[in-house]
DOSEMAR-982043 format. One line per field, with one value per residue (C-alpha): residue number from 1; x, y, z. Coordinates in steps of 0.001 Angstrom, whole numbers, plus 524288, in hexadecimal, padded with zeros to 5 digits. Example, Ala and Ser with C-alpha at 12.3 -4.5 7.8 and 13.67 -1.06 7.14 Angstrom:
// DOSEMAR-982043
nr = 1 / 2
u = 8300C / 83566
v = 7EE6C / 7FBDC
w = 81E78 / 81BE4
// end
This chain:
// DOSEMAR-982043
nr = 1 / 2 / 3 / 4 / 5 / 6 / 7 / 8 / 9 / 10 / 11 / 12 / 13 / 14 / 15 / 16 / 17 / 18 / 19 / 20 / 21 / 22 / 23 / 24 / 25 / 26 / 27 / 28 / 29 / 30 / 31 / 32 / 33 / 34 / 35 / 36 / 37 / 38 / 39 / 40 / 41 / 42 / 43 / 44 / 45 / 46 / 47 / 48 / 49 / 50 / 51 / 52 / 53 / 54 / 55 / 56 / 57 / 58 / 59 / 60 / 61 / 62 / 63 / 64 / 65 / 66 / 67 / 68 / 69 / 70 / 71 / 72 / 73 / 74 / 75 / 76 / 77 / 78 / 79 / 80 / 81 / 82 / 83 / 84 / 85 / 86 / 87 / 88 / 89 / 90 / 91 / 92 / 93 / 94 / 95 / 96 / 97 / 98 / 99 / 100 / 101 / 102 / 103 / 104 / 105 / 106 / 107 / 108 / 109 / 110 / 111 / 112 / 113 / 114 / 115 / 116 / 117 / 118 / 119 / 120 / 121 / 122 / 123 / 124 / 125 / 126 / 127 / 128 / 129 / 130 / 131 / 132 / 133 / 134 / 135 / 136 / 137 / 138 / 139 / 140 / 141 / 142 / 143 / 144 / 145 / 146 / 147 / 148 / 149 / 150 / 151 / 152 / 153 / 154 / 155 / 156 / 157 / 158 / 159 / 160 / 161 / 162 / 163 / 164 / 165 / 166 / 167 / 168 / 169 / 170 / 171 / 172 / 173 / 174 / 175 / 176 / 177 / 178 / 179 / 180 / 181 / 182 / 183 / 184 / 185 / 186 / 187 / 188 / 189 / 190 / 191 / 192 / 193 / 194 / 195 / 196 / 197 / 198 / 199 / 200 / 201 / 202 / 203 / 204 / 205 / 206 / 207 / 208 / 209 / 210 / 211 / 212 / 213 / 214 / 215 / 216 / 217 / 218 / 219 / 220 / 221 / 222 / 223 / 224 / 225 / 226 / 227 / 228 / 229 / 230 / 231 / 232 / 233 / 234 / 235 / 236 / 237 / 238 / 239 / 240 / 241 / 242 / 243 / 244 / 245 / 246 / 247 / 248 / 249 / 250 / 251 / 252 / 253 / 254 / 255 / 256 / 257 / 258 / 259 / 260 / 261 / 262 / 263 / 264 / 265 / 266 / 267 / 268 / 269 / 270 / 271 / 272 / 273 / 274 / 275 / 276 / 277 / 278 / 279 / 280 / 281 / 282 / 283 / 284 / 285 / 286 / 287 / 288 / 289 / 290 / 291 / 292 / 293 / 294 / 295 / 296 / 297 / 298 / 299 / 300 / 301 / 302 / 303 / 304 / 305 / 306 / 307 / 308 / 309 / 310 / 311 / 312 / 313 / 314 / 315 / 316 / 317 / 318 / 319 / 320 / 321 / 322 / 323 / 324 / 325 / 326 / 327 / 328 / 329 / 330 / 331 / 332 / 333 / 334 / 335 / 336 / 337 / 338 / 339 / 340 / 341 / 342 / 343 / 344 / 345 / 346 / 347 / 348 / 349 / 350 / 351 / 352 / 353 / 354 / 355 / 356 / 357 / 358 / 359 / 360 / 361 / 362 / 363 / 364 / 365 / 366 / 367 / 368 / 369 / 370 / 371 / 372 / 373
u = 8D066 / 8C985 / 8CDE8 / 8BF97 / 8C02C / 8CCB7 / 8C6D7 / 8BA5C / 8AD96 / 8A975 / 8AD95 / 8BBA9 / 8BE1A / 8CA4E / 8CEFD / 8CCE6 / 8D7A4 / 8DDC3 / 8DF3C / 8E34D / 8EF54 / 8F4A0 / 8F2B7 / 8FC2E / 90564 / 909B9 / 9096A / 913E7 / 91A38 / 91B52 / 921F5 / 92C0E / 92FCF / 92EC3 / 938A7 / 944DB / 94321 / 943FF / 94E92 / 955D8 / 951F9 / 957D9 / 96346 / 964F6 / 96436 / 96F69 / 9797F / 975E8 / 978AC / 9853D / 98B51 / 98634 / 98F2B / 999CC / 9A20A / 9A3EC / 9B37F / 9B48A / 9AE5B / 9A663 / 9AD6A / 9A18F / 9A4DC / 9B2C8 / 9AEB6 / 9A47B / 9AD39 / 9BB7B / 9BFE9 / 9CDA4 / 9D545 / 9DECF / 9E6A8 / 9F278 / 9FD7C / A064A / A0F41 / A0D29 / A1071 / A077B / A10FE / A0E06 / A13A1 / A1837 / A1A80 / A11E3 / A0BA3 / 9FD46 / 9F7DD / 9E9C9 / 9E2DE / 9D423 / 9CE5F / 9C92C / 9D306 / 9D76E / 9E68F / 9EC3A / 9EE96 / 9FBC1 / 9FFDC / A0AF7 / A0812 / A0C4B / A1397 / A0838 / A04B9 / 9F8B0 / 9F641 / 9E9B0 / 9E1FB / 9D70D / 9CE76 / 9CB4D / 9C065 / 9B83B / 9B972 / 9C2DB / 9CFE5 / 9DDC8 / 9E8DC / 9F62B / A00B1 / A0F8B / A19FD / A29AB / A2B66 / A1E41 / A14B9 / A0BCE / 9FDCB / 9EECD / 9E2D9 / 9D6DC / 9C993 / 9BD9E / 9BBAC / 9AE52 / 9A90A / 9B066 / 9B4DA / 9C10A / 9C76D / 9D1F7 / 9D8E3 / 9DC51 / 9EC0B / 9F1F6 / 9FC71 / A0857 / A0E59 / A1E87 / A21B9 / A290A / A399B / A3951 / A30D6 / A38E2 / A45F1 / A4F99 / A5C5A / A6744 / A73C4 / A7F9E / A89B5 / A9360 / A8671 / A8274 / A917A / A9005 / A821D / A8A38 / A94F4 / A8B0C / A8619 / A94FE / A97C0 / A8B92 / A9155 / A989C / A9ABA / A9436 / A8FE7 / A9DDA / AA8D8 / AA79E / AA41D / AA5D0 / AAD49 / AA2AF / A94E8 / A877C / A8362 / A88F4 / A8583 / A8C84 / A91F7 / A9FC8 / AA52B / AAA6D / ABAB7 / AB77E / AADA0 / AB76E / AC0AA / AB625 / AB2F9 / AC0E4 / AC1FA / AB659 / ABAC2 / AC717 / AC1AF / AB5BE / AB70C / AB6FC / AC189 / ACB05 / AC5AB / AC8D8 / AD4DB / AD7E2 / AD593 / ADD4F / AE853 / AE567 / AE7AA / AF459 / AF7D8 / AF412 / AFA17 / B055A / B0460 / B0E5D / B17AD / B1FDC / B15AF / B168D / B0F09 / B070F / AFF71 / B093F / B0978 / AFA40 / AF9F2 / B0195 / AF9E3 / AEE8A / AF328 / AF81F / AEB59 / AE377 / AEDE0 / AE8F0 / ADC2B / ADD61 / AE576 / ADAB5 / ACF85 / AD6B5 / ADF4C / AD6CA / ACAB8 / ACBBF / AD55C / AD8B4 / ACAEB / AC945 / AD450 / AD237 / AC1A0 / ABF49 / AB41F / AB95F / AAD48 / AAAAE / A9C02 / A943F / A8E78 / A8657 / A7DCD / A8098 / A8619 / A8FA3 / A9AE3 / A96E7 / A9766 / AA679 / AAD1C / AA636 / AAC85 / AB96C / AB95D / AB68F / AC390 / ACA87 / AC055 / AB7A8 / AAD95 / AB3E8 / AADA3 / AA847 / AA019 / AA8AD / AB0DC / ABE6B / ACA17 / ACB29 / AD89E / AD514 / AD2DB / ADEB4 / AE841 / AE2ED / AE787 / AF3BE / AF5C7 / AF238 / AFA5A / B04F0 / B0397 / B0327 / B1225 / B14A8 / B0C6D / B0ED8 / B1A22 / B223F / B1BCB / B0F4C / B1500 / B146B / B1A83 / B0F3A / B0F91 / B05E1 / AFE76 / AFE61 / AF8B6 / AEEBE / AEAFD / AE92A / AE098 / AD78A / AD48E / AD2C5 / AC8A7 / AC2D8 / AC0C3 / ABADC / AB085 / AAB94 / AAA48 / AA102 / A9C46 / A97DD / A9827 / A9B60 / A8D38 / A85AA / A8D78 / A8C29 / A7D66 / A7B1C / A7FB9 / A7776 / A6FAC / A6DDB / A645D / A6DF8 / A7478 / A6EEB / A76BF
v = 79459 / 79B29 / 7ABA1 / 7AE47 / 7A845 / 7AF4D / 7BC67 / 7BB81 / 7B727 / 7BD9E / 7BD2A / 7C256 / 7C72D / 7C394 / 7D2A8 / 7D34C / 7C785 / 7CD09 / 7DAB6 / 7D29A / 7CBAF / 7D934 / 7DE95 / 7D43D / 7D53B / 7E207 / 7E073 / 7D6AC / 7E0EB / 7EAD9 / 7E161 / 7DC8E / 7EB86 / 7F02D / 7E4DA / 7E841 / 7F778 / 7F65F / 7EBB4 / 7F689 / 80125 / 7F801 / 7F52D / 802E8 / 805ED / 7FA4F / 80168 / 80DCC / 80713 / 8014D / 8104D / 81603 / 80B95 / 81059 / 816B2 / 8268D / 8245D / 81D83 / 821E4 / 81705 / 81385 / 8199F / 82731 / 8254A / 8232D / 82BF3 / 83884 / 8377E / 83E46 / 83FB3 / 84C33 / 84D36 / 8560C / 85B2F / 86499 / 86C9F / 879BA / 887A2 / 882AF / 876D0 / 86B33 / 86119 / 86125 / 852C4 / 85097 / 85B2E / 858B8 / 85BE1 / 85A41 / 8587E / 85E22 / 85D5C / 86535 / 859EE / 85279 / 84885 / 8487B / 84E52 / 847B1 / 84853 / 8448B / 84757 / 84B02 / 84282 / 842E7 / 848E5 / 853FA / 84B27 / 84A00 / 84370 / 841B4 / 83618 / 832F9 / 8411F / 8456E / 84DC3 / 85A06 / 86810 / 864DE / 86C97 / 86902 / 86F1E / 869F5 / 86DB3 / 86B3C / 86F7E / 87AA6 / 87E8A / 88712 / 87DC6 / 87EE0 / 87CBD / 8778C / 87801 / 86F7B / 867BB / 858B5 / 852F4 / 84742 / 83C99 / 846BE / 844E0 / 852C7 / 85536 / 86430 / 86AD5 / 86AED / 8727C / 87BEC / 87D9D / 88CC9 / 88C56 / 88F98 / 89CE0 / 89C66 / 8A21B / 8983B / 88D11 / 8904A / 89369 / 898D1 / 896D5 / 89E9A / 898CE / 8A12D / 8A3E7 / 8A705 / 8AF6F / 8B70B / 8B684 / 8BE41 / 8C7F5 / 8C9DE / 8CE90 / 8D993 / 8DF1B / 8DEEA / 8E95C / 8F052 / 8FB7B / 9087B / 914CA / 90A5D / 9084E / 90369 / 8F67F / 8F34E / 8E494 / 8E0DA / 8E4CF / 8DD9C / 8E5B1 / 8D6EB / 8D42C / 8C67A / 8C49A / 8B707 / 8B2C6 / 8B45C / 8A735 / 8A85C / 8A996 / 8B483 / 8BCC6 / 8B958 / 8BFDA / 8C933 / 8CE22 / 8CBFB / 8D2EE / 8DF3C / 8DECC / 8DF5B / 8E7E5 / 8F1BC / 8FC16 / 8F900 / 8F902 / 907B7 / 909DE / 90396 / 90D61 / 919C4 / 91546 / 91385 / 920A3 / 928D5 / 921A8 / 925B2 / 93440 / 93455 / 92C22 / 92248 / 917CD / 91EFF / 915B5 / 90EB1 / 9197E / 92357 / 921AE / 91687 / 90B0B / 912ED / 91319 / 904D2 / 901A6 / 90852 / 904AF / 8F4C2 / 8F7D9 / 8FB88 / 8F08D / 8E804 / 8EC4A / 8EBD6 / 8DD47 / 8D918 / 8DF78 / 8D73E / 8CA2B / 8C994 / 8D1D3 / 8CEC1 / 8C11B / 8B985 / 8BB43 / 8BAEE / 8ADDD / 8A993 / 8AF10 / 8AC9F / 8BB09 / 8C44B / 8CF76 / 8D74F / 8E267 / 8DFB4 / 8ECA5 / 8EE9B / 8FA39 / 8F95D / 8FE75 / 90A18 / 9137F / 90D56 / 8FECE / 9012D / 90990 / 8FEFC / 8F377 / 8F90C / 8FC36 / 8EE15 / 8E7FD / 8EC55 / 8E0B5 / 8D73F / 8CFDB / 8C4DE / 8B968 / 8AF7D / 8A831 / 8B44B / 8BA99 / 8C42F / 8C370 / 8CDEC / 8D20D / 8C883 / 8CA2E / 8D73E / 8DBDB / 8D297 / 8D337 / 8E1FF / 8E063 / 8D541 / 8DE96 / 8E872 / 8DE41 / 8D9C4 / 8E7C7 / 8E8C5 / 8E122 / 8EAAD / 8F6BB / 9010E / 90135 / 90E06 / 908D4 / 8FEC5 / 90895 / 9055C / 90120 / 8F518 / 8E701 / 8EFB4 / 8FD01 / 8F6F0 / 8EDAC / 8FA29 / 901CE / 8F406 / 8F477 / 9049D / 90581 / 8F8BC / 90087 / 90B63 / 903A1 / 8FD6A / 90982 / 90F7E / 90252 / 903B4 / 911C9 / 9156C / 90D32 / 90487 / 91190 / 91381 / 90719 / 906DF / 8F874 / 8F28F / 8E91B / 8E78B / 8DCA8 / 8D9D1 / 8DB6D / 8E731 / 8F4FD / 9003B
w = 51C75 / 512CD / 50E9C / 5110F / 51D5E / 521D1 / 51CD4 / 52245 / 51DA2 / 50F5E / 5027F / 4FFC6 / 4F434 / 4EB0C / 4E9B0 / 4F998 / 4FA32 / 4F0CC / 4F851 / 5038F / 4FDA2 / 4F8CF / 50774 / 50C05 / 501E6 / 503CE / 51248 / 5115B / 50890 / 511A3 / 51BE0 / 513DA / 50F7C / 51D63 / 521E4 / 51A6F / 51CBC / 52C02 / 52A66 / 52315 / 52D90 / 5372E / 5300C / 52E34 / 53F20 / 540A9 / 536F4 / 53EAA / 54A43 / 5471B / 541A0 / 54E4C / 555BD / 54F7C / 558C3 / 55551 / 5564C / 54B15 / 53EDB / 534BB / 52A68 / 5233E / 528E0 / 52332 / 51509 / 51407 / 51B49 / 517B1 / 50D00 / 505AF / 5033E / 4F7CD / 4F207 / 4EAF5 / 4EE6A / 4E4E4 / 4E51F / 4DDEB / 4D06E / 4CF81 / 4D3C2 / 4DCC1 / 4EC0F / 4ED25 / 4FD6C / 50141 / 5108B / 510C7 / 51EAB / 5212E / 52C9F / 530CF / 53B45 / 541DD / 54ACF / 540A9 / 5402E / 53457 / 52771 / 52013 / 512D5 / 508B8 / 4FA0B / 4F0A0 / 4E42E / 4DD81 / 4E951 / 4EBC5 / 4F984 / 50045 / 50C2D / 50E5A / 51792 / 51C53 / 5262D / 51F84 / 52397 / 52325 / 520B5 / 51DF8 / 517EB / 519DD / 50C6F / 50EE4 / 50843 / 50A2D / 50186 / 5004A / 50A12 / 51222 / 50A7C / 511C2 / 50CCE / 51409 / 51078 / 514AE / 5101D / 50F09 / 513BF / 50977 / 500DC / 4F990 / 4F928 / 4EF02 / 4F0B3 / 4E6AB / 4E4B1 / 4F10B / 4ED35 / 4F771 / 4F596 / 4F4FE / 5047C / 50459 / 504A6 / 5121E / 517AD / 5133A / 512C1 / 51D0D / 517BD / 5220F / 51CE1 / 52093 / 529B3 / 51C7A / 51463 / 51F9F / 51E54 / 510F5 / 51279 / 51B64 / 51066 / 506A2 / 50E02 / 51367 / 5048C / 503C6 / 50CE3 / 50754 / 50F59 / 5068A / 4FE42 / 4F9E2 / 50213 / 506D2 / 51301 / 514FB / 5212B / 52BBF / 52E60 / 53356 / 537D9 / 545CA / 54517 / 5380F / 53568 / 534EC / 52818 / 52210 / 51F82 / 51024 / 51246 / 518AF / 50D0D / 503F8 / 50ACA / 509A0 / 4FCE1 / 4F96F / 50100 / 4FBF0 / 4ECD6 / 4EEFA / 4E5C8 / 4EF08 / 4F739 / 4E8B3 / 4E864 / 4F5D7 / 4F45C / 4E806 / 4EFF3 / 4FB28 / 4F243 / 4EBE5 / 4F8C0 / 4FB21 / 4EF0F / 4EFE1 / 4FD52 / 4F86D / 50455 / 50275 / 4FB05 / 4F746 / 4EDED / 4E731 / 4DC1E / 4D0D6 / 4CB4A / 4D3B5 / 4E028 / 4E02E / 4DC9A / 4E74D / 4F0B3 / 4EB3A / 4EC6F / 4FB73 / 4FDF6 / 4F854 / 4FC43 / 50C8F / 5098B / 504A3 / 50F3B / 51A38 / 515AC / 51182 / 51DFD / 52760 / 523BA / 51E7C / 51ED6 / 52FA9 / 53280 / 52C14 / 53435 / 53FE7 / 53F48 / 540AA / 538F3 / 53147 / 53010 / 53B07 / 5404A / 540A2 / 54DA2 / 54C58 / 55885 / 56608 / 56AE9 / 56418 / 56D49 / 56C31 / 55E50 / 56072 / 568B3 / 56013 / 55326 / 559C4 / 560FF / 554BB / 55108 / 55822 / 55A9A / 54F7B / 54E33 / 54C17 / 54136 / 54E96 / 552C9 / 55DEE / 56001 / 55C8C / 55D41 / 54E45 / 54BD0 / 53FDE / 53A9C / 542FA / 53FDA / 530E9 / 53025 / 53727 / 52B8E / 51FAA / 52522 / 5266B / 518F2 / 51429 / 515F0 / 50910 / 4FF82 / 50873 / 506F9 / 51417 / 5193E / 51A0A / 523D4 / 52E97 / 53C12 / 54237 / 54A1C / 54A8E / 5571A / 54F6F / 54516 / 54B7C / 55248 / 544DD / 53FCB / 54B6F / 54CFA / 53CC8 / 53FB0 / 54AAC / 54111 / 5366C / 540A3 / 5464D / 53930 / 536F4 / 54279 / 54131 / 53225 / 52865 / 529DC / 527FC / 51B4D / 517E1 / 50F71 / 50CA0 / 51C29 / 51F75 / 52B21 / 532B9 / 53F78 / 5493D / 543A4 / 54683 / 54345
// end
């Protein structure tokens, strides 16, 4: 059928038919453009429907790779050097379960796959003070600290020192040596600590010694002799320079024999502490009838009470062994009771001076917890 009839009746013009053909064209345009966009918009609603189906208990793997981050870092010590082995522990305030991890040979330690989020970290090492560092990761950031310094933990904190029971003596020792009456005359066989230890056998054996060659006691020793002299005791050593040196190597002579065999050697044998034990509390008469009691009974190296075997049967011995350097009237006529008798009141004596005098006099005594003068 003819345009013309299809149009209508009248002339068409070629620009009309022209006008016509552009009309269409660009209506077929705009159909094919407006196809593709709402194919995208759809395809667009069925991704957003599939991520909304994804149940909230388990997290996309897009969530994973676009949120966790990594936190690195390095731990040394005061001067600079690396902390090989050092445990960093990482905590999050959120209820995920802490993270551990060791540093390596380099001090480098690291973290991955962190929430984002605050975060602390708590390094320790042995030796060294445990150390905190507090921060925030972004989402996907990769943190790196700077280098974590761990402070040297204090002496006190780290080390126990356990002294062993003849260390402990030995400690005990050192201060009776201080102690010197006025300062000056020694002082060594009693102990201001009631729960002193036991002294080990070769302890007691240098303790002796030690008394016996304290320079003091050869002074002493000199002026003892002197008076015999003056007062020409002993007569039959004699005047002059070799009746003093005889007196004066009598004397020495009993003072050596009263702390090797009295105060050494028995009580090794017999398990028995030489020392007299200062009690200084109580009443006036607990403190008499301790110091006279503790004339005949002393601790034993196991703690308890013992009678004082020892120390009595030690002077009877020096005064025994006195007969070969003494003259034969200094024997006397005294029998083994007389002069166990004579041992125990002269030990009576010497304790309640202790007990009552001598620690006042005494400047550097020590003082211990349980002992309150």
């Amino acid at each position: 059928m003819p345009l013309e009839q299809v149009l209508g009746k009248g002339t068409v013009c070629r620009n009309c038919l022209a006008g016509l053909a552009l009309s269409a064209l660009l209506l077929c345009g705009s159909t094919a453009v407006a196809r593709p966009q709402q194919a995208d918009a759809a395809a667009a609603s069925d991704r957003s429907t599939a991520i909304d189906s994804v149940p909230a208990s388990a997290p996309s793997r897009l969530l994973i790779e676009h949120l966790a981050g990594t936190i690195s870092g390095k731990v040394t010590d005061p001067t600079g050097a690396v902390i090989a082995g050092a445990r960093v522990r990482l905590s999050r305030a959120s209820q995920t379960p802490d993270q551990d991890t060791t540093a390596d040979s380099a001090g480098q330690f690291s973290f991955s796959g962190v929430a984002a989020g605050p975060f602390q970290l708590a390094i320790s090492s042995e030796g060294f003070a445990t150390q905190t560092y507090s921060g925030s990761l972004q989402p996907g950031e990769s943190a790196q600290l700077p280098a974590i310094t761990l402070a040297l933990e204090a002496a006190s904190d780290r080390v126990q020192v356990v002294l062993s029971r003849y260390e402990m003596a030995e400690a005990e020792i050192r201060d009776q040596e201080r102690q010197r009456v006025l300062g000056v005359l020694p002082n060594f066989y009693v102990t201001y600590n009631p729960d002193a230890v036991p002294l080990h056998p070769k302890q007691k054996f240098e303790l002796a010694w030690k008394s016996t060659l304290d320079p003091v006691n050869f002074g002493l020793t000199a002026a003892v002799a002197g008076i015999q002299q003056a007062n020409n005791s002993f007569p039959e050593y004699g005047q002059g320079a070799r009746g003093y040196a005889k007196r004066y190597g009598a004397a020495y002579a009993d003072l050596v024999t009263g702390n090797f065999v009295g105060s050494a050697l028995l009580p090794t044998l017999l398990k028995q502490d030489p020392r007299y034990f200062y009690k200084g509390s109580g009443s006036i008469r607990s403190r008499i009838l301790y110091a006279i009691a503790s004339s005949v009974v002393v601790k034993g190296d196991n703690g308890n009470w013992q009678a004082n075997y020892s120390g009595i049967t030690g002077g009877l011995a020096a005064a025994e062994l006195s007969r070969l350097y003494r003259p034969a009237s200094d024997h006397g006529a005294m029998d083994l009771v007389e002069n166990a008798l004579t041992i125990i009141a002269s030990t009576a004596a010497d304790n309640l001076l202790q007990e009552f005098l001598i620690r006042k006099l005494t400047p550097h005594a020590p003082t211990y917890a349980s002992d309150k003068p």
